[in-house]
N, CA, C and O atoms as a printed pandas DataFrame, in Angstrom:
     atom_number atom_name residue_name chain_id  residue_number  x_coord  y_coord  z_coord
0              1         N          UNK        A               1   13.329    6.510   -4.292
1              2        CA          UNK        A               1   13.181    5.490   -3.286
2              3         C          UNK        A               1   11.964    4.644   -3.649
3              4         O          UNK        A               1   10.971    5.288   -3.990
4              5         N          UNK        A               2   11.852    3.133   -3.633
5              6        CA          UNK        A               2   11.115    2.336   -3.808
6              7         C          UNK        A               2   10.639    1.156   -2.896
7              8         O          UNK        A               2   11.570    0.374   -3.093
8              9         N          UNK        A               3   10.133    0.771   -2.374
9             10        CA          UNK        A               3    9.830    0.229   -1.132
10            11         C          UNK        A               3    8.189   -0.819   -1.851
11            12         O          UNK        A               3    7.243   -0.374   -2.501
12            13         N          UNK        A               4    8.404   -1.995   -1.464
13            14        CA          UNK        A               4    7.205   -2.848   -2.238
14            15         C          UNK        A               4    6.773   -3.953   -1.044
15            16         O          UNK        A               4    7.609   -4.463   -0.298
16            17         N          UNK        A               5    5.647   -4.176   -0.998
17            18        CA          UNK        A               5    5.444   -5.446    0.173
18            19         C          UNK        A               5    4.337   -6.433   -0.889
19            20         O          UNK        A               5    3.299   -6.050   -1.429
20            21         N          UNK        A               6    4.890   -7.605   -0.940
21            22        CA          UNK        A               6    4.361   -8.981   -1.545
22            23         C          UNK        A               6    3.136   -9.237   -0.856
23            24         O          UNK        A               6    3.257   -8.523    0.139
24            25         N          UNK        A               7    2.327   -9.658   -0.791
25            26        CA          UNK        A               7    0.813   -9.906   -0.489
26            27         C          UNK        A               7    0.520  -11.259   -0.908
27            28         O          UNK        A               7   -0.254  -11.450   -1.846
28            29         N          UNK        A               8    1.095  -12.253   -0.268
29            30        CA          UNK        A               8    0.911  -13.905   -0.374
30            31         C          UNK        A               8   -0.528  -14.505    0.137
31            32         O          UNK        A               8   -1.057  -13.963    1.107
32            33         N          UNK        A               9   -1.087  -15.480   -0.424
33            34        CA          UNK        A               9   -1.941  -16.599    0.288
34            35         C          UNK        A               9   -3.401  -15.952   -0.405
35            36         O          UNK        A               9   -4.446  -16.238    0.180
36            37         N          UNK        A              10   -3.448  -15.402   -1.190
37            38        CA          UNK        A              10   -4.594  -14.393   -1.950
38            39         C          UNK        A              10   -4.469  -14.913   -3.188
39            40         O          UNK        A              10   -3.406  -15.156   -3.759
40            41         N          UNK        A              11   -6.192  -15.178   -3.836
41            42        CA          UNK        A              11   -5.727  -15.869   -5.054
42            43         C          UNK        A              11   -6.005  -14.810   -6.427
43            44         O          UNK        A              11   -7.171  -14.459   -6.252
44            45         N          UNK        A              12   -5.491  -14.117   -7.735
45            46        CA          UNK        A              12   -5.639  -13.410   -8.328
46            47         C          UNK        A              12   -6.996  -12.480   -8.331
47            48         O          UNK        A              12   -6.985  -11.249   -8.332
48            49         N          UNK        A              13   -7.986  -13.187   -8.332
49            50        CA          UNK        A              13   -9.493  -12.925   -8.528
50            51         C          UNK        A              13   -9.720  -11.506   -7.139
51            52         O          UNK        A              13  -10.252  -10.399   -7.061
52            53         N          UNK        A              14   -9.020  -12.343   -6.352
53            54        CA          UNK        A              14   -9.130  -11.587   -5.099
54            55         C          UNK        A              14   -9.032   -9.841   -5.417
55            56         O          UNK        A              14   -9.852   -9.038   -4.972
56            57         N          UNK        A              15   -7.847   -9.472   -6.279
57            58        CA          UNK        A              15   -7.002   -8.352   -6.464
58            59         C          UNK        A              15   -6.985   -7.640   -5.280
59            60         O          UNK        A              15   -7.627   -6.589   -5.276
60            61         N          UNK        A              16   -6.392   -7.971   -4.258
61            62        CA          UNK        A              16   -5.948   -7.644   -3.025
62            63         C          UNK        A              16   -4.860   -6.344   -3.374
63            64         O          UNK        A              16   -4.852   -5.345   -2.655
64            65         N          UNK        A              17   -4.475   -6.402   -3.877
65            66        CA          UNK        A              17   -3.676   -5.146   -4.443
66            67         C          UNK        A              17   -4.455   -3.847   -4.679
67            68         O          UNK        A              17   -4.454   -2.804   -4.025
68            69         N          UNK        A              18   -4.985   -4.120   -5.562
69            70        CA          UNK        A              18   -6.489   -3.176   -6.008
70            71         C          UNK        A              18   -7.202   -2.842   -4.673
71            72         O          UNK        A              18   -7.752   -1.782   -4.374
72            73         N          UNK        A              19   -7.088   -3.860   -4.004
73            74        CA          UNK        A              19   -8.258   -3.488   -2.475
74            75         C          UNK        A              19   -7.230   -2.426   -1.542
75            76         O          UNK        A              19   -7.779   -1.451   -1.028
76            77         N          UNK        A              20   -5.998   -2.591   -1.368
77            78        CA          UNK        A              20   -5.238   -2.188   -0.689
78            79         C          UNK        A              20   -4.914   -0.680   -0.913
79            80         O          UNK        A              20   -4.853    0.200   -0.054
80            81         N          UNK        A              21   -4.676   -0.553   -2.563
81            82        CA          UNK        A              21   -4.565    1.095   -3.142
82            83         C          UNK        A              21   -5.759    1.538   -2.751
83            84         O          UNK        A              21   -5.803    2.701   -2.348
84            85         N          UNK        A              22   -7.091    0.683   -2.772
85            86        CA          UNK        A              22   -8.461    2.001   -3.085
86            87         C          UNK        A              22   -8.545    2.280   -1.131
87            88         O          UNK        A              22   -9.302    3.113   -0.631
88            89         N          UNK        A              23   -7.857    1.628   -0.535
89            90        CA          UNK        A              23   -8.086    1.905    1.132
90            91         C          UNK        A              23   -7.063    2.789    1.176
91            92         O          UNK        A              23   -7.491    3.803    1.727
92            93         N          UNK        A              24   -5.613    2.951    0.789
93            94        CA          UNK        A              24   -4.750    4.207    0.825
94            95         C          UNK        A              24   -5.670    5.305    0.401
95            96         O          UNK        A              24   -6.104    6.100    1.234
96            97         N          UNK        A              25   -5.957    5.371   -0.764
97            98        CA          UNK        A              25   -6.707    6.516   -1.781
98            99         C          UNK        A              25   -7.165    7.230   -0.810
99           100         O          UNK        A              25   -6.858    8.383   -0.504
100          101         N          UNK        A              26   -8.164    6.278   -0.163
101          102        CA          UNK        A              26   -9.180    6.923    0.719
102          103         C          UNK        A              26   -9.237    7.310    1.928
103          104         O          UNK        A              26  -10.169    7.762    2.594
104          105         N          UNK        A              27   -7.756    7.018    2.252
105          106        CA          UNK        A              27   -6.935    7.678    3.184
106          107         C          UNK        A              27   -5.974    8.776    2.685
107          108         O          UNK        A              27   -5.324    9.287    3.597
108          109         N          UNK        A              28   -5.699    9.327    1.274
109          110        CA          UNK        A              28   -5.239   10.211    0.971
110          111         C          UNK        A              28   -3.647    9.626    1.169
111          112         O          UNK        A              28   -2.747   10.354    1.589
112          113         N          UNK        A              29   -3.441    8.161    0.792
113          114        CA          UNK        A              29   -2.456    8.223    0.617
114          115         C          UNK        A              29   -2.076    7.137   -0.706
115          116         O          UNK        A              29   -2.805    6.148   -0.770
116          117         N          UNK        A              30   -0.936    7.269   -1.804
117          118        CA          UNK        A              30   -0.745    7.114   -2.989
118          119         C          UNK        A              30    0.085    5.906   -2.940
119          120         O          UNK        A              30    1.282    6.004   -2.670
120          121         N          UNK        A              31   -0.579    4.545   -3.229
121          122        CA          UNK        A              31    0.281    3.407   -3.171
122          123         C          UNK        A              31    0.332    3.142   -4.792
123          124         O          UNK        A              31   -0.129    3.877   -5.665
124          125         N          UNK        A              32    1.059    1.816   -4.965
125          126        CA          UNK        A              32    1.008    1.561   -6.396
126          127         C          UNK        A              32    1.045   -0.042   -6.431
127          128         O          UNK        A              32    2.113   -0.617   -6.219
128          129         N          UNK        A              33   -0.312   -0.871   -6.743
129          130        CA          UNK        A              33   -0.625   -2.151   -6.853
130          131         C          UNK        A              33   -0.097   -2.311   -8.198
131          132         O          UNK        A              33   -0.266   -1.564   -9.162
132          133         N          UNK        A              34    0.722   -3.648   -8.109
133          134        CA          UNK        A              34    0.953   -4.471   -9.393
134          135         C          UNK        A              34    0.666   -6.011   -9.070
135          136         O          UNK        A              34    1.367   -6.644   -8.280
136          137         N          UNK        A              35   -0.374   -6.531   -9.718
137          138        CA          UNK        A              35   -0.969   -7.587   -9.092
138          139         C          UNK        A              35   -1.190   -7.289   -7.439
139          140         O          UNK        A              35   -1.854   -6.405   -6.898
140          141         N          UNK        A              36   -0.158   -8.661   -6.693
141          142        CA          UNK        A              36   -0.297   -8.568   -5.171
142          143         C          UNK        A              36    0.777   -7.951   -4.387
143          144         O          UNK        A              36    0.844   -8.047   -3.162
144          145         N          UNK        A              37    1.863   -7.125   -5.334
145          146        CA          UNK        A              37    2.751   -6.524   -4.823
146          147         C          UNK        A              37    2.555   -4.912   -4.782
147          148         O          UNK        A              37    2.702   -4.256   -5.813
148          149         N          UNK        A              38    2.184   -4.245   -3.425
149          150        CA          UNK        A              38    2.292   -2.967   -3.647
150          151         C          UNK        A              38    3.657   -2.324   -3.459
151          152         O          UNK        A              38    4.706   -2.710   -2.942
152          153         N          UNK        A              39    3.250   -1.151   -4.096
153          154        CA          UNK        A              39    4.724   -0.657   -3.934
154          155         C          UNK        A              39    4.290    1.019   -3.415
155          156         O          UNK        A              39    3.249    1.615   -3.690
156          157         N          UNK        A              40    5.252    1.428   -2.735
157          158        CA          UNK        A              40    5.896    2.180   -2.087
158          159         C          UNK        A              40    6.731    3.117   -2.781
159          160         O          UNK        A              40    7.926    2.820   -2.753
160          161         N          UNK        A              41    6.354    4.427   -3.548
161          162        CA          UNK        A              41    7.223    5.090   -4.113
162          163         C          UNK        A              41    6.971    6.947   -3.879
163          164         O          UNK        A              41    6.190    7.627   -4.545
164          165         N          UNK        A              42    7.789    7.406   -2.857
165          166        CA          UNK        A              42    7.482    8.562   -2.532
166          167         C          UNK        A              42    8.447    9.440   -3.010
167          168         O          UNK        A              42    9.612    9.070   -3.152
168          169         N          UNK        A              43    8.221   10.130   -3.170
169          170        CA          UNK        A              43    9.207   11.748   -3.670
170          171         C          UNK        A              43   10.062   11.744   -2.349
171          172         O          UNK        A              43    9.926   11.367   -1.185
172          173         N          UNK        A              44   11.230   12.497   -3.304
173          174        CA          UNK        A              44   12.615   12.219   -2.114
174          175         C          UNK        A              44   12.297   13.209   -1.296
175          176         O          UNK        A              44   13.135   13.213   -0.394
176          177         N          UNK        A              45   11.505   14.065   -1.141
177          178        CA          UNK        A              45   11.549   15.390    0.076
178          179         C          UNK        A              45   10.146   14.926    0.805
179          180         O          UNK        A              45    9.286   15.757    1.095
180          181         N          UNK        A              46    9.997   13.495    1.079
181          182        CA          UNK        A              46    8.885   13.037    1.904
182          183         C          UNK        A              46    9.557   13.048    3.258
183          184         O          UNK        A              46   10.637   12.601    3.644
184          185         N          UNK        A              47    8.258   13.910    4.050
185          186        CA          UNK        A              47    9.178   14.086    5.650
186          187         C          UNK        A              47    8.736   12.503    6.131
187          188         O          UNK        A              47    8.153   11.637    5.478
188          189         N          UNK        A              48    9.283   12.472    7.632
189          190        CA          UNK        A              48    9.560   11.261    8.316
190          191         C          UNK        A              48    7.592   11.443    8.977
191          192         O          UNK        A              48    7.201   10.284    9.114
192          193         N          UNK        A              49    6.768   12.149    9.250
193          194        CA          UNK        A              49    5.700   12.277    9.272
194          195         C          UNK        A              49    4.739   11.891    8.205
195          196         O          UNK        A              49    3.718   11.311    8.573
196          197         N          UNK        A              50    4.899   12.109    7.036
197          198        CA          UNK        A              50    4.393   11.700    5.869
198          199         C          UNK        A              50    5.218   10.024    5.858
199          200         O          UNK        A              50    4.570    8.998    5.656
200          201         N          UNK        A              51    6.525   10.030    6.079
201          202        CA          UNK        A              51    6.506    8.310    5.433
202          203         C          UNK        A              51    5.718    7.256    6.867
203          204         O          UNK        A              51    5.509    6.044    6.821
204          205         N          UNK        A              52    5.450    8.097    7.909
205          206        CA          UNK        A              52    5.334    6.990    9.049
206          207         C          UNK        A              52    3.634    7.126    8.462
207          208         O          UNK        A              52    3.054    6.126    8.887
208          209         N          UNK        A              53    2.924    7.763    7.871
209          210        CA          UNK        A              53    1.753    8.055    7.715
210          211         C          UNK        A              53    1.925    7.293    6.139
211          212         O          UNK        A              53    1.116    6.501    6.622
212          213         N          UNK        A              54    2.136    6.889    5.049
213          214        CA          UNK        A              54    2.188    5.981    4.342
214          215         C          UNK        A              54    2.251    4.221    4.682
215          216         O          UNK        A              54    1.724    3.242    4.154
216          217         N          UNK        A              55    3.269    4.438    5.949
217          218        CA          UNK        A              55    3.558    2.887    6.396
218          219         C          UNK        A              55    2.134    2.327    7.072
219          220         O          UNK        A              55    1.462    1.357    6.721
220          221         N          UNK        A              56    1.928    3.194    8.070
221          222        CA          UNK        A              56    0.836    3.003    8.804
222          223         C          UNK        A              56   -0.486    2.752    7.731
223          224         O          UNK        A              56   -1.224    1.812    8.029
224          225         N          UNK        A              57   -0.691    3.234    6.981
225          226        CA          UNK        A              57   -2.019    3.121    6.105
226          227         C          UNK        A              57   -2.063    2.088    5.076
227          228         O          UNK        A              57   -2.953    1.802    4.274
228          229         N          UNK        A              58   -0.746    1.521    5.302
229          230        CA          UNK        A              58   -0.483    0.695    4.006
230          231         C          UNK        A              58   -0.761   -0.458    5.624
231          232         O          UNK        A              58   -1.926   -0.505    6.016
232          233         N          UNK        A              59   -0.470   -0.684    5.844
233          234        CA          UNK        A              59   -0.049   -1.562    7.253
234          235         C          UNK        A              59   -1.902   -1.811    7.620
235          236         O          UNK        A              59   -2.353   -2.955    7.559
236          237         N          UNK        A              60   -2.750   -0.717    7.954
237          238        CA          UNK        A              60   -4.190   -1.042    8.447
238          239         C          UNK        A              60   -4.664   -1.218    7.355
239          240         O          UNK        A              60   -5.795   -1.672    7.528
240          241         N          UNK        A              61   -4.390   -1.093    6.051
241          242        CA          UNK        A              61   -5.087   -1.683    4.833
242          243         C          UNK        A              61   -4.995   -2.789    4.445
243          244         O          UNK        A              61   -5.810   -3.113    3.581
244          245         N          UNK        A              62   -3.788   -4.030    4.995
245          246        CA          UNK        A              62   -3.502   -5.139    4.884
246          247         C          UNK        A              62   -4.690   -5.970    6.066
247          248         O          UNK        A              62   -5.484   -6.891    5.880
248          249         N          UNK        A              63   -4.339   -5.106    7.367
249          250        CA          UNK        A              63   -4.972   -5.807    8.250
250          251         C          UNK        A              63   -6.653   -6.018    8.168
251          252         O          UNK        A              63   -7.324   -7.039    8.323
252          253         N          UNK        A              64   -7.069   -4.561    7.848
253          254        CA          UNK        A              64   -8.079   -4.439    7.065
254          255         C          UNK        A              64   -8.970   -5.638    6.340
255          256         O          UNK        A              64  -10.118   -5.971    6.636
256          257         N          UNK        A              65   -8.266   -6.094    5.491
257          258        CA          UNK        A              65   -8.709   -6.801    4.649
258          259         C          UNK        A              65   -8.314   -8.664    5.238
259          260         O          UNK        A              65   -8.516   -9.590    4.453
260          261         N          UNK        A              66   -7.954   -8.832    6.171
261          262        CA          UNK        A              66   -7.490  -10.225    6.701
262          263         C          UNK        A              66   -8.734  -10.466    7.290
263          264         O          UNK        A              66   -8.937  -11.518    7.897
């Protein structure tokens, strides 16, 4: 399963991507920045507790940074 969210209106230098993984990290949770697109890639036996706890951290790491 692969799941990616685009990160528009940010200009390269920014690496908003980079900012976004090191705020998962440090929430103990494993994103994957390519440029401004993170992605979303969990092992198929991720419970519905663990993915609402990926969304959510990926979600206050965007807001985070606005």
């Amino acid at each position: 399963m692969i799941c990616a969210i685009e990160l528009k209106g940010y200009k390269p230098e920014d690496r908003i991507g980079l900012k976004v993984y090191q705020y998962g990290l440090d929430k103990g949770v494993l994103l994957r920045p390519l440029g401004h697109v993170v992605y979303f890639m969990p092992p198929y036996i991720i419970t519905l507790d663990e993915c609402d706890k990926m969304i959510d951290t990926a979600y206050d790491a965007v807001k985070s940074l606005l």
